[in-house]
N, C-alpha and C positions, 0 to 999 in steps of 0.2 A: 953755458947754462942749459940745465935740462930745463924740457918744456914740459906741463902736468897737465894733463887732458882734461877738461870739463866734468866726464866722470869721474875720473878718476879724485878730482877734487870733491864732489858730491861724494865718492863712498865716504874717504875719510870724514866730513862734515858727521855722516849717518853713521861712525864706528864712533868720535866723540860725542856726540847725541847718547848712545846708548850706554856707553860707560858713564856719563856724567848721572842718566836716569838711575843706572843700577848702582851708581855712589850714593844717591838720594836717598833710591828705596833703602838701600842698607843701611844707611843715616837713621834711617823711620825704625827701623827693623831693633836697631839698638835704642834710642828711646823708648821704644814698646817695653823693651826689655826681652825680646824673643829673638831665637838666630834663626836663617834660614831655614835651617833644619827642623827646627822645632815645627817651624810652619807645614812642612813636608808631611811630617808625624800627623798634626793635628787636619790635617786635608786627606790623609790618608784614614784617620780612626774615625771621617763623619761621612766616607762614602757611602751612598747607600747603594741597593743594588735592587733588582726588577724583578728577583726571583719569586715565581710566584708560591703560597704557600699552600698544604696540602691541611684541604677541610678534615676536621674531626670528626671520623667519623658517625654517624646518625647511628643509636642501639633502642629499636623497635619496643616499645613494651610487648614483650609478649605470653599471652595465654595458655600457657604450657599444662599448668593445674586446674584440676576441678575446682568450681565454687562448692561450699560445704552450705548445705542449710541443714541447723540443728534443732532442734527440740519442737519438731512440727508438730501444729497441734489444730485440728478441724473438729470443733464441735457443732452439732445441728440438734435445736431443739425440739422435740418432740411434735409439738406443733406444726412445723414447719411442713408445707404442702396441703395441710389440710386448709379445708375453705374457714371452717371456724376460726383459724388461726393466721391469718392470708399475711400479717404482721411481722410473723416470727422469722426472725432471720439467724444463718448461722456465721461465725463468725473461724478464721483462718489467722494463728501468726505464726510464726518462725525465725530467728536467728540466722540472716546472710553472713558469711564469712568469704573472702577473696583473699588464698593468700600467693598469689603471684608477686614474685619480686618486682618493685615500684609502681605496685599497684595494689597495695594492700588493704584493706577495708575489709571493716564489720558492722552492720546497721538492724533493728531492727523491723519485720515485717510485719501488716496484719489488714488485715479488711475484711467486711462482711461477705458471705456465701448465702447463696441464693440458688438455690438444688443444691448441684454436687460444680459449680462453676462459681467462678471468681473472679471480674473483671473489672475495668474503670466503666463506665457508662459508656461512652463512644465505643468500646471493643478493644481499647487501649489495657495498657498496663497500669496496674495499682501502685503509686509510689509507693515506695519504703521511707525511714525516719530519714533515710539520707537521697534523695533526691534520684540522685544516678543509678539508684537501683530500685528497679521497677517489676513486679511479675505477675500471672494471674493463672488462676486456675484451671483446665480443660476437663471435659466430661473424662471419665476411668482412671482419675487420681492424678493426670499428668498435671505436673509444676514446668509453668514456662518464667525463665527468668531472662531480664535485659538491664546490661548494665552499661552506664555512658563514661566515658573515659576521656582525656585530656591527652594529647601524645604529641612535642613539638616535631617530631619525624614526617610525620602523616604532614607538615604543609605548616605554613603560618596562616596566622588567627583571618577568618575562623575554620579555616580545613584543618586545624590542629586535633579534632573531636572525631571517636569514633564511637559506635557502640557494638556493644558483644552480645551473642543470643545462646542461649540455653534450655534448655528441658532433658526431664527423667519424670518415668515414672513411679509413683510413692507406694510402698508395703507396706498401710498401715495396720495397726493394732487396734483392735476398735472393742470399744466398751460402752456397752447399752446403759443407762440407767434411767429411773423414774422422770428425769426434763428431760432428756436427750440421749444422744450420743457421739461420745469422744472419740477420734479416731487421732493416732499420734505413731509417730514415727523419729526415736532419736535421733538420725542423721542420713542426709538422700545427699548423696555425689551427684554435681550437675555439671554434665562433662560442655566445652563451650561449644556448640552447631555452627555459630554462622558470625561475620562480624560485617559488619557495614560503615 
């Protein structure tokens, strides 16, 4: 009689253990209604993977074009400077037009003149009908314009904001008459200076 060694009796125990388990599972596997295989497929088609993905890239709004201001028009009444008249104020509007791609706007402008200058009270900018565009007058016809812009590139909220600056100086046409006089200029190019 051959003699079976202790391990040797324990593999065998651990070779039917494992067959009896993988009869089982296969047991399960058919009541599921799924084969091996199928399981292989379906463990293969939900792996995921760590690759990281590449950002889309950020496109700048940017200021390539002039803003257009149209149909400028500075009337100053007759009065205006003299002490009889300390009252009289002249009055400034215009037509802003922005046409840069996704940033396109048109609003428009206007506020009183007081000499040959156009400002908010502080030394600020004069809004327009649209908020983010702001401008004011300087002594020898110059138009300063500043306009505030939204750009998710520039940072998230609220570093998303920036503002753009501009000025040109105006050629206008001026027409004296009995109140006053009209000074007008169909269209000034305002090339953009500076942005912040």
């Amino acid at each position: 009689m051959k003699r079976v060694s202790k391990t040797g009796s324990r593999s065998l125990i651990y070779q039917d253990m494992m067959l009896s388990l993988l009869a089982f599972f296969g047991f399960l596997l058919a009541l599921a209604g799924a084969s091996p295989a199928s399981t292989r497929d379906i463990s293969a088609s939900t792996t995921t993977t760590n690759t990281p993905t590449t950002p889309t890239p950020c496109h700048y709004k940017a200021f390539d074009k002039p803003w257009i201001l149209k149909d400028i028009t500075i009337f100053t009444p007759s009065g205006q400077g003299n002490s009889s008249n300390a009252t009289a104020h002249g009055t400034v509007s215009f037509h802003f037009c922005d046409r840069n791609a996704r940033l396109l706007l048109e609003t428009d402008c206007s506020g009183d003149v007081i000499g040959d200058a156009c400002e908010a009270g502080d030394g600020g900018y004069v809004s327009c009908e649209n908020a983010n565009v702001g401008f004011k007058l300087a002594s020898g016809g110059v138009v300063m314009v500043e306009r505030w812009y939204e750009d998710n590139c520039l940072g998230p909220y609220p570093y998303n904001s920036g503002e753009a600056f501009g000025q040109n100086t105006t050629k206008m046409s001026i027409q004296q008459g009995a109140s006053g006089t009209l000074a007008s200029q169909s269209e000034l190019l305002v090339e953009i200076t500076a942005m912040a």
